[in-house]
Phi, psi and omega in degrees: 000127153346148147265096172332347182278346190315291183006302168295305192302311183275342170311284181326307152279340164316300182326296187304300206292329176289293182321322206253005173232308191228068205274348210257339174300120188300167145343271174351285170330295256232309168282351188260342187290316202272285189348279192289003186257002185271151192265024203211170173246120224248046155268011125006231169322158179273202192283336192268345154331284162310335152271333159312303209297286190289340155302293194312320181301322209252008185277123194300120191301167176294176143304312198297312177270016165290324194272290205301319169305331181290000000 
């Protein structure tokens, strides 16, 4: 069995991680934006997986991947 304390641990940082990018976004907002952008299905990952993922979504790109996305 999981430990129920990860439960807190990942609240907590979301909570940072919401707060310090998109405070204007609703709940909602914030998982189908992160959600639907991962290349996986994100019944998936454990927590700390899913929290890499949304620190990385919200990490400001290079030059280099900017030109590669056009």
């Amino acid at each position: 069995m999981r430990k129920v304390e990860r439960i807190d641990v990942f609240c907590n940082e979301l909570a940072k991680i919401w707060k310090e990018n998109c405070p204007d976004w609703r709940f909602g907002q914030l998982m189908v934006n992160v959600l639907n952008s991962m290349p996986k299905d994100p019944f998936f990952p454990e927590e700390d997986e899913m929290l890499q993922f949304f620190k990385d979504f919200f990490a400001p790109k290079k030059d280099n991947e900017e030109e590669e996305d056009v």
